[in-house]
N, C-alpha and C positions, 0 to 999 in steps of 0.2 A: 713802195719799192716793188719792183717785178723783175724776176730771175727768167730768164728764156734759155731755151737748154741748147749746149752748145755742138753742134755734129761731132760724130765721135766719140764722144765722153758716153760711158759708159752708164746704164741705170746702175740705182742701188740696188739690191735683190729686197726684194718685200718679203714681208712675214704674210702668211693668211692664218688666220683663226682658222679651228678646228670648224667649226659652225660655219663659217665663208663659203670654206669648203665644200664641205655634203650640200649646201644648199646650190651652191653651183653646178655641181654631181646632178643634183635632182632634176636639174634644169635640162640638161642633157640627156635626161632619163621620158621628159614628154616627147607625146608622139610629134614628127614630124621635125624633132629638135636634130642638128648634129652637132659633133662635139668641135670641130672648128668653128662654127656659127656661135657658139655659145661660147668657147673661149677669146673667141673677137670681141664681143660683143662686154667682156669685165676686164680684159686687158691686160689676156692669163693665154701664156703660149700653150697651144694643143696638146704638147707632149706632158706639158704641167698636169694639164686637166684631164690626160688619156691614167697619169700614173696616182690621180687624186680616184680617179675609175676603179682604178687596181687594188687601192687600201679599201674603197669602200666594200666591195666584195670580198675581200680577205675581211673583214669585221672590223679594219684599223680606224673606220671611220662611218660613224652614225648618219643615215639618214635622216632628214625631216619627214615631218609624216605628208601624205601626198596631199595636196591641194585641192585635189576631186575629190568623188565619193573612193572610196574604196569597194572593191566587188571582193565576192566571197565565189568561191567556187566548191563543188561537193570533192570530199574528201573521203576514198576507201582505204580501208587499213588492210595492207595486204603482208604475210610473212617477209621478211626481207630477203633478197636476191645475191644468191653468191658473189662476189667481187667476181670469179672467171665467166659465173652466166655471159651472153652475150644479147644485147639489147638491139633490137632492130635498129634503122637507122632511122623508121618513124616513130619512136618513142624521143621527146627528150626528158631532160630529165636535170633537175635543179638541184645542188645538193650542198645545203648550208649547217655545218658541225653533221650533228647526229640523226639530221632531217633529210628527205628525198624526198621530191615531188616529184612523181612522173607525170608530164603533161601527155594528152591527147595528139593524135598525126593532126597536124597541121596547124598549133596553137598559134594564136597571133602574137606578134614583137608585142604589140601593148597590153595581151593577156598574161606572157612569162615577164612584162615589165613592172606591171601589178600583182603578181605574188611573189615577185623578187624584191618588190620596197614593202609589200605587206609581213615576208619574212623578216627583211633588214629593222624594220620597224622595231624603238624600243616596247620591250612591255609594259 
């Protein structure tokens, strides 16, 4: 027997697993990836997969680890910065709980993309 779906009729709303998730996150996170290409592509509307973006940065939602190598970059401990200091506009700066990473002027998408899953990363 075979059900063919009928115009109009509404889909059921799907569950995703917590792990569905981040892994499709991560998929959007390779270079050259976007997030409507990637949400076409698992048959997950963009705004889905823009607000699965949102939890995973809030920490509501675990990364896998990355597929590549992971790159390490040097790390100087500097005293920490007033909240009113004011940061150039070539500094950025990543800041997950009680950690900040300032990056270098002109760090590439896929250098703050890799210490942003290397942070997200469980320990």
């Amino acid at each position: 027997m075979e059900f063919l779906p009928i115009e109009g009729m509404r889909r059921r709303n799907r569950r995703w697993p917590d792990e569905v998730k981040a892994r499709i996150v991560a998929e959007t996170l390779r270079p050259g990836k976007t997030v409507a290409e990637v949400a076409q592509s698992h048959g997950v509307k963009a705004n889905h997969l823009s607000s699965w973006r949102t939890m995973a940065r809030q920490g509501k939602l675990v990364l896998p680890p990355p597929e590549d190598e992971v790159e390490f970059a040097a790390m100087v401990v500097a005293p920490r910065v007033p909240e009113h200091a004011a940061t150039g506009p070539e500094v950025a700066e990543i800041v997950m709980g009680a950690v900040t990473v300032r990056l270098e002027a002109g760090a590439s998408v896929e250098r703050i993309a890799a210490i942003v899953r290397a942070l997200a990363a469980p320990a």
